[in-house]
C-alpha positions in Angstrom: 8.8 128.5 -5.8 6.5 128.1 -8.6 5.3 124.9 -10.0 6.4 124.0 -13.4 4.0 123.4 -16.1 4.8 121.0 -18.5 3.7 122.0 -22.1 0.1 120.3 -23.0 2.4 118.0 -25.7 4.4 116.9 -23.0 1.1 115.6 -20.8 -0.1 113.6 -24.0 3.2 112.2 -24.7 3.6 110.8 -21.1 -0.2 109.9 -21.2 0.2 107.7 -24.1 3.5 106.1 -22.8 1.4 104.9 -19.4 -1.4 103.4 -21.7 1.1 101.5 -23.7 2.8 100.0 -20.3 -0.5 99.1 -19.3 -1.5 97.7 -22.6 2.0 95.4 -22.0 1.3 94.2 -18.6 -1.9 93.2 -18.9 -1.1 90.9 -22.0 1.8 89.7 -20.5 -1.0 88.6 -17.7 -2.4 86.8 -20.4 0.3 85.2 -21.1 1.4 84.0 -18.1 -2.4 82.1 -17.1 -1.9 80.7 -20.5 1.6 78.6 -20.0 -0.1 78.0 -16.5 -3.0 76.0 -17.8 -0.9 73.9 -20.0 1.8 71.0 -19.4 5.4 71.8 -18.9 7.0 71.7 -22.5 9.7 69.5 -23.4 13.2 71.7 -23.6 14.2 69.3 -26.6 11.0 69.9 -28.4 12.2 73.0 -30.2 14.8 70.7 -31.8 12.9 68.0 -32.6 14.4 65.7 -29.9 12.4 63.7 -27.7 12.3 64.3 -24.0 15.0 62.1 -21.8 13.3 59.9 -19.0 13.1 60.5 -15.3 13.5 64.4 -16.4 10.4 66.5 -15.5 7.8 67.5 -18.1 9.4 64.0 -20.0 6.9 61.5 -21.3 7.3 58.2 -19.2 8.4 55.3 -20.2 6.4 52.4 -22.3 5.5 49.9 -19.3 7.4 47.0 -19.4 6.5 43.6 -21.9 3.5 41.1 -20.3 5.5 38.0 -18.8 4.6 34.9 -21.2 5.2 30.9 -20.4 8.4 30.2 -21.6 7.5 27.5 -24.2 6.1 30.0 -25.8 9.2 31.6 -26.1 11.6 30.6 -29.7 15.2 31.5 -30.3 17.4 33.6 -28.6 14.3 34.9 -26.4 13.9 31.5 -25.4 17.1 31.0 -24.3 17.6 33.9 -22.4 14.7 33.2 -20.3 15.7 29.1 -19.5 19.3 31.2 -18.8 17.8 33.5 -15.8 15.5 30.4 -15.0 18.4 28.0 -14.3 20.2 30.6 -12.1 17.5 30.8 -10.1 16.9 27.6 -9.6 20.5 26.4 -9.1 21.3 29.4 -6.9 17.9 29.5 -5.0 15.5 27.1 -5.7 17.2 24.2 -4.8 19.8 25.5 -2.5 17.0 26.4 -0.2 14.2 23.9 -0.6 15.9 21.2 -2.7 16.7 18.8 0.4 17.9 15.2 -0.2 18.0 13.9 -3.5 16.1 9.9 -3.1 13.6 7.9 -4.9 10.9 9.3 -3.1 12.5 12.9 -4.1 14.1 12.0 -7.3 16.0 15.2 -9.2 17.8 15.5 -12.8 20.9 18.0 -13.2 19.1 18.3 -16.8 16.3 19.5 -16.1 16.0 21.8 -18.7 15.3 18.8 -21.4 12.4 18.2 -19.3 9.6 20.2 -21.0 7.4 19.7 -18.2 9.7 20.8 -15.6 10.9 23.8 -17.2 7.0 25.2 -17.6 6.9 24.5 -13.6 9.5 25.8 -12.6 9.0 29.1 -15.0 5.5 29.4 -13.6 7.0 29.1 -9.8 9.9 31.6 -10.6 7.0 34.5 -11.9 5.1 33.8 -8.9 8.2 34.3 -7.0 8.4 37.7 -8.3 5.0 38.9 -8.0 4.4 37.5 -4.4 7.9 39.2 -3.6 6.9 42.5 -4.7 6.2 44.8 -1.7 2.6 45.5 -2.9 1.9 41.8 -2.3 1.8 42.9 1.0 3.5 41.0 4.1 1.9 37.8 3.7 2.7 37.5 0.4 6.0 35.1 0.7 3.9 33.3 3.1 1.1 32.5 0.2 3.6 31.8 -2.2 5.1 29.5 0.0 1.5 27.6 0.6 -0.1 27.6 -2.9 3.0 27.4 -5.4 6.1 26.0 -3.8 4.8 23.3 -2.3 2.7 22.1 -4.6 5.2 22.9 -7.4 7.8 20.7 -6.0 5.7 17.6 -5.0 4.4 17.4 -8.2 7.8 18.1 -10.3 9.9 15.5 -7.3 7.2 13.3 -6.8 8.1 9.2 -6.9 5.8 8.9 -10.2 6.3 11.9 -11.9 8.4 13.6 -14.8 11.7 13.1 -13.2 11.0 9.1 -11.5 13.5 7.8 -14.0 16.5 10.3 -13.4 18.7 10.8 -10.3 17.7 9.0 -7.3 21.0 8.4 -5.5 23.0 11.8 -5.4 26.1 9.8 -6.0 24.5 8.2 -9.1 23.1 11.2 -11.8 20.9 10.2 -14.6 19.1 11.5 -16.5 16.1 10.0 -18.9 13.2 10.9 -20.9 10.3 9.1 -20.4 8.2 8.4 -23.9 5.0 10.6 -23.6 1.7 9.7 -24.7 1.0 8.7 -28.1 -1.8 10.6 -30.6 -5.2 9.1 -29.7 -6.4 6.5 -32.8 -9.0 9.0 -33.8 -6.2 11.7 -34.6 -3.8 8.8 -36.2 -6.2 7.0 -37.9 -6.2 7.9 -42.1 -9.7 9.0 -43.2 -11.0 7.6 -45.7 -13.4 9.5 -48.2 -15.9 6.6 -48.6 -16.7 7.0 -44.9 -20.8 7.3 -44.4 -22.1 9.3 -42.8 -23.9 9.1 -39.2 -26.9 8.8 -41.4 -26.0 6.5 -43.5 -24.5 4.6 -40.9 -27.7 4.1 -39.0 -29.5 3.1 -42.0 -27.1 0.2 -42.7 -27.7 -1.0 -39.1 -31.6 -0.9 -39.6 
């Protein structure tokens, strides 16, 4: 059999249509090592939605708010806080490490009117939480344990200190708030506009 010859229009026809598949592929290959250099897109971006969390190629979540001491906490903030506080201590604190209520151990079943008190046993309970957390490693219950428990209860149940004039018999609750220290005379004391000055002053004594 013969070969067949296509007719020379033919050839050019075919010719072009391989240049133009070429010409595709290779920006195509562009394309591709272009979305491969850059981060995976959100598929809610295109609608102007923002990405959900936990999802991948989703911006993470904003880290959660710095703990603050809770007096300086006002409001409802405030008393959400003394809320999680007291069911710690009532179903932790003290049901572990309260022991026996007695005038060398002295308690209050308000504690939370004792300013003092509740800034202790805040700072304990975020110590709690940060020495629990495995990062702190497995000594860390044992350091919270030596440097904030025990320090934090002999000062808060101590014979002389904030609560001395509450509960000291388990079968008798009090409860009492001690008057605090006045202002110092310098801060009480009116001024007076005729005062001299330290100047002045030491020239009168001369």
């Amino acid at each position: 059999m013969e070969p067949v010859r296509l007719p020379d229009s033919n050839l050019e026809s075919i010719e072009a249509s391989v240049r133009k598949l070429l010409d595709q592929s290779a920006e195509q290959a562009r394309q591709l090592d272009s979305l491969s250099a850059l981060p995976d897109p959100s598929p809610f971006a295109a609608f102007g939605m923002p990405g959900l969390p936990g999802m991948p190629g989703m911006p993470s979540q904003a880290p959660p708010p710095e703990p603050r001491p809770i007096l300086e906490l006002e409001g409802e903030e405030y008393e959400d806080e003394i809320d999680a506080l007291t069911d710690w201590v009532d179903g932790f604190l003290m049901d572990t490490y309260g022991a026996e209520v007695t005038t060398a151990a002295p308690w209050c079943k308000k504690w939370q009117e004792h300013d003092d008190v509740v800034a202790w046993l805040h700072a304990l309970w975020m110590a709690y939480q940060q020495h629990k957390d495995p990062e702190a490693g497995p000594s860390g219950m044992f350091v919270w344990h030596r440097d904030f428990l025990t320090h934090c209860l002999a000062h808060v149940r101590a014979p002389g200190g904030p609560l001395s004039a509450c509960m000291t018999d388990p079968d008798r609750p009090a409860h009492r708030l001690l008057p605090g220290p006045t202002p110092s005379a310098r801060s009480s004391s009116p001024a007076t506009e005729d005062k001299p000055e330290h100047g002045e002053a030491d020239q009168a004594a001369g």
